[in-house]
C-alpha positions as CSV (number, residue, x, y, z in Angstrom):
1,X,-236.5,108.7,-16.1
2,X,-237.9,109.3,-12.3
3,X,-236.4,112.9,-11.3
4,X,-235.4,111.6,-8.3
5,X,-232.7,108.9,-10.2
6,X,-229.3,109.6,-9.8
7,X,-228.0,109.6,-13.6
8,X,-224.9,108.3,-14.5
9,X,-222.8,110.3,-16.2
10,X,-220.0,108.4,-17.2
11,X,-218.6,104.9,-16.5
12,X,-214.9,103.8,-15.6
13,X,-213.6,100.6,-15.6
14,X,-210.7,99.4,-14.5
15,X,-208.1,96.6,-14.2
16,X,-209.4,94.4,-11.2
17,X,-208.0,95.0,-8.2
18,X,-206.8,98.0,-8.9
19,X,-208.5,100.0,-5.9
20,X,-208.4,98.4,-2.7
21,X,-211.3,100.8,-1.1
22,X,-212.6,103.9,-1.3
23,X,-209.4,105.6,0.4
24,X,-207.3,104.1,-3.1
25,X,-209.3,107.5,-4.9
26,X,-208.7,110.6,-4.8
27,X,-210.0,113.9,-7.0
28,X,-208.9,117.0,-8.5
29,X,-210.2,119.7,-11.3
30,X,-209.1,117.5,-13.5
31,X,-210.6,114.0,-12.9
32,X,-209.2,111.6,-10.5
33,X,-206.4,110.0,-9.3
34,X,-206.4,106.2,-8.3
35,X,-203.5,103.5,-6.8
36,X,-203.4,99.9,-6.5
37,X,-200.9,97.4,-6.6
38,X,-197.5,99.3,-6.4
39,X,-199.1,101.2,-9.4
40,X,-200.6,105.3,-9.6
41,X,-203.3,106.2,-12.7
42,X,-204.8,109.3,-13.2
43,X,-208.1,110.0,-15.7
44,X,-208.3,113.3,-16.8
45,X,-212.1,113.8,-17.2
46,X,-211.4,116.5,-19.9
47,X,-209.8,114.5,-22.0
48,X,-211.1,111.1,-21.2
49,X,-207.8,109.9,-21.0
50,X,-205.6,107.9,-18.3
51,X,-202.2,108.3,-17.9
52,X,-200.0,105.9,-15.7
53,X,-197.3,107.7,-13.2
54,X,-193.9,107.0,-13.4
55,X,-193.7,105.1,-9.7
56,X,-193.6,101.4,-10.2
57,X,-190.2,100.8,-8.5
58,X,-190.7,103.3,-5.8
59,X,-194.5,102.0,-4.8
60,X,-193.9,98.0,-5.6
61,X,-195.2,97.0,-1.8
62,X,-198.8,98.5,-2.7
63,X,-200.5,101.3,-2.0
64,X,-203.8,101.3,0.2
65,X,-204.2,105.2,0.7
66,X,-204.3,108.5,-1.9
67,X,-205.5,112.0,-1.0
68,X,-204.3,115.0,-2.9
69,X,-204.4,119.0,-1.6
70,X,-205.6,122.0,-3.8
71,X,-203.8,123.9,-0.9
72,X,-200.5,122.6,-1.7
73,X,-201.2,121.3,-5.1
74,X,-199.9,117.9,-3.5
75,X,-200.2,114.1,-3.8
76,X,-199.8,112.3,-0.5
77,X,-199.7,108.2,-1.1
78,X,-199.8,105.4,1.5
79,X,-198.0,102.0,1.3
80,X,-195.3,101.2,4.2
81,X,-194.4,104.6,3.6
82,X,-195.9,108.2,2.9
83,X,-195.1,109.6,-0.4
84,X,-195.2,112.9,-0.6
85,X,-195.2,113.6,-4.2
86,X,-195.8,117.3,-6.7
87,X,-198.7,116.7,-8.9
88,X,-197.6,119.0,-12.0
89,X,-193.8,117.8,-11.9
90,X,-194.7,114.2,-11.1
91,X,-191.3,114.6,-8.2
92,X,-191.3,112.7,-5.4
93,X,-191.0,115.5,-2.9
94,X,-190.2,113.8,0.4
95,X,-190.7,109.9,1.7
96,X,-191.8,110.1,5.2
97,X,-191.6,106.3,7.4
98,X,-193.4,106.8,10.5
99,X,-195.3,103.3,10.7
100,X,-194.5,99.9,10.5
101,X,-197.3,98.7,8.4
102,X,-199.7,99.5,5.4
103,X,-201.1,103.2,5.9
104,X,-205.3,103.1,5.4
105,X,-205.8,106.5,4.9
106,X,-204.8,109.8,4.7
107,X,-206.3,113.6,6.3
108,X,-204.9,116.9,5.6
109,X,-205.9,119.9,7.8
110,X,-204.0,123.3,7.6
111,X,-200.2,122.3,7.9
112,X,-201.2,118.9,9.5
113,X,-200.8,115.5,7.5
114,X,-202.6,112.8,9.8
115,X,-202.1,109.1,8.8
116,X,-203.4,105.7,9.7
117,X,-202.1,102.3,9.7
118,X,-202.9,98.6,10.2
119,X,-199.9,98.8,12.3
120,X,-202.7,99.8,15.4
121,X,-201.1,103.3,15.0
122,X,-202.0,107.1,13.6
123,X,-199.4,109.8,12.9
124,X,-199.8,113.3,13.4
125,X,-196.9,115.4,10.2
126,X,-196.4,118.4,10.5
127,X,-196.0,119.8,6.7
128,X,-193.1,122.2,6.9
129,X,-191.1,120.4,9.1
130,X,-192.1,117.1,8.5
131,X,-191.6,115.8,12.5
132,X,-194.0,113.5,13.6
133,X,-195.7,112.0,16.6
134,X,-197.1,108.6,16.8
135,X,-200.9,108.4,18.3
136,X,-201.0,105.0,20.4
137,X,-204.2,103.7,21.9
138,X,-205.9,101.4,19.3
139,X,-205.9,97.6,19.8
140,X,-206.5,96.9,16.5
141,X,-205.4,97.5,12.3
142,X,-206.3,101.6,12.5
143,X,-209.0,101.5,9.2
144,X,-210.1,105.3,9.0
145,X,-208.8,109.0,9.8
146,X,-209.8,112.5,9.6
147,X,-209.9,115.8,11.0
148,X,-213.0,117.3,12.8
149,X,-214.3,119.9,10.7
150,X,-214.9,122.6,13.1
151,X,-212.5,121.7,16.0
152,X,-209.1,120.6,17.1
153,X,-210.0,116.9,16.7
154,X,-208.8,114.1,14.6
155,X,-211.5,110.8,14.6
156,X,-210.3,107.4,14.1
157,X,-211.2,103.9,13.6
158,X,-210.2,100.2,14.2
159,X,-210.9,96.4,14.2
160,X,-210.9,97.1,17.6
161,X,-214.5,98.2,16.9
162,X,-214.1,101.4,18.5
163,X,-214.2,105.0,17.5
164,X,-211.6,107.0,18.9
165,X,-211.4,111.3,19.5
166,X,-207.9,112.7,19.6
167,X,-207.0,116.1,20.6
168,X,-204.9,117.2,17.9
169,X,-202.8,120.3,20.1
170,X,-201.7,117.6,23.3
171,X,-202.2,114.1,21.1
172,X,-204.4,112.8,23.5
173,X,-207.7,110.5,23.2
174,X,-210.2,112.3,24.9
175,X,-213.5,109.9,23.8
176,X,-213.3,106.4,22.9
177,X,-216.5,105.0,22.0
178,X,-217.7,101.1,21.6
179,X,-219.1,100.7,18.4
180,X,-219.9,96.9,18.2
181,X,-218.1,96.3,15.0
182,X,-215.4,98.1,12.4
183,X,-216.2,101.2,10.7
184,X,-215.5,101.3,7.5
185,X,-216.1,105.5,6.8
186,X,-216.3,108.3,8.9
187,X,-218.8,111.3,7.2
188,X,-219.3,114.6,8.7
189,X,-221.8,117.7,8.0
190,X,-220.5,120.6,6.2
191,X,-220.2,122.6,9.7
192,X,-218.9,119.6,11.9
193,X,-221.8,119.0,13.7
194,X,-222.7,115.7,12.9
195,X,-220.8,112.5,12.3
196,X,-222.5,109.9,10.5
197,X,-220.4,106.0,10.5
198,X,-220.9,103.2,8.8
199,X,-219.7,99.3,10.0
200,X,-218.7,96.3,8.1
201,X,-222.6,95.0,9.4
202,X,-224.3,97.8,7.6
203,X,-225.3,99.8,10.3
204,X,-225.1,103.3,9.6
205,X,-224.6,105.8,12.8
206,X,-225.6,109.8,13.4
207,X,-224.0,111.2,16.3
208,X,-224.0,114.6,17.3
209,X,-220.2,115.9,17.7
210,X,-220.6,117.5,21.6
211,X,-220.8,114.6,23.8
212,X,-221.0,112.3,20.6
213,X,-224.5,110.4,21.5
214,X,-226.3,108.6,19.0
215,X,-229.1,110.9,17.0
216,X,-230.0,107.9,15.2
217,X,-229.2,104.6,13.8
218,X,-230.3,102.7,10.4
219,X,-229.6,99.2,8.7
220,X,-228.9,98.4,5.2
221,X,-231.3,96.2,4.2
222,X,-228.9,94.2,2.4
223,X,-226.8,94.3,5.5
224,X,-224.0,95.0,2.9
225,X,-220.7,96.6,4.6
226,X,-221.0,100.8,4.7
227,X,-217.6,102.1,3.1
């Protein structure tokens, strides 16, 4: 084997259609945690086992999101609603409705819960008080969220083929950028520096994280969508 191969470890397969994307996975010490159609699985890598969680009734619209916290030692799930949910009792811990449509994904940042949904909105929790404030400024189904890194920002994406920079102390957009097509990930540098995006055409973006210009751009050759 080449050195330079990744090597596959281990294989998982699961019941198709279980994960709608890559914001359906989650992991912890333990393995990872995965939703799908109104249903929660966990594999525990140790034991190469999966277990099902007890949330049929409560999750049967769907689920499009997952992201769990080793700060809080939280699950937060997205259908139509955020599920707030104690990984080592299984308990639901609080049901939070601030949007009136799927929620894509899921950030966590200090005591911040940020959310997107297709209903063209993002939703900025507070995790001790649990009061919210809607985000409004997208066009289109909101795909992507997360925190800067380094800064008081939250980044977000759309249909509306745009990438959006929200201040995250006065919920304003402070940078909207034109990106020709969807985004389908948002990727940053272990110090915030860069942000490197991917669209639903394969292109795959570097930008800088000061005034956000372009550093440089690459296709996939397959022009496959970048997720």
């Amino acid at each position: 084997m080449n050195a330079d191969e990744p090597l596959i470890i281990e294989t998982l397969s699961f019941d198709a259609g279980c994960f709608a994307n890559r914001s359906s996975i989650t992991t912890n010490a333990k393995g990872i945690i995965g939703c799908g159609k109104g249903e929660m699985f966990e594999y525990n890598s140790h034991k190469k086992k999966f277990e099902e969680w007890p949330f049929k009734k409560e999750l049967n619209d769907g689920i499009l999101s997952i992201k769990f916290s080793d700060e809080t030692q939280m699950v937060y799930v997205g259908g139509k609603k955020l599920f707030i949910i104690d990984y080592e009792t299984k308990n639901i811990v609080k049901i939070i409705q601030n949007h009136e449509d799927y929620i894509s994904c899921i950030s966590l940042k200090n005591n911040l819960i940020a959310t997107s949904s297709w209903d063209k909105t993002l939703s900025l929790t507070n995790h001790d008080s649990y009061e919210s404030i809607l985000l409004i400024g997208h066009t289109h189904k909101v795909t992507v969220c997360t925190f800067a890194i380094n800064k008081d920002l939250l980044y977000s994406s759309s249909f509306d083929k745009t990438l959006k920079v929200w201040n995250i102390n006065n919920h304003q957009c402070i940078k909207s950028i034109d990106c020709g097509g969807t985004l389908g990930c948002i990727e940053q540098n272990n110090d915030g520096s860069l942000l490197l995006t991917g669209d639903v055409h394969g292109n795959i973006t570097l930008r800088e994280t000061e005034e956000f210009t372009v550093i440089s751009k690459i296709k996939t050759t397959a022009n496959s969508p970048v997720y």
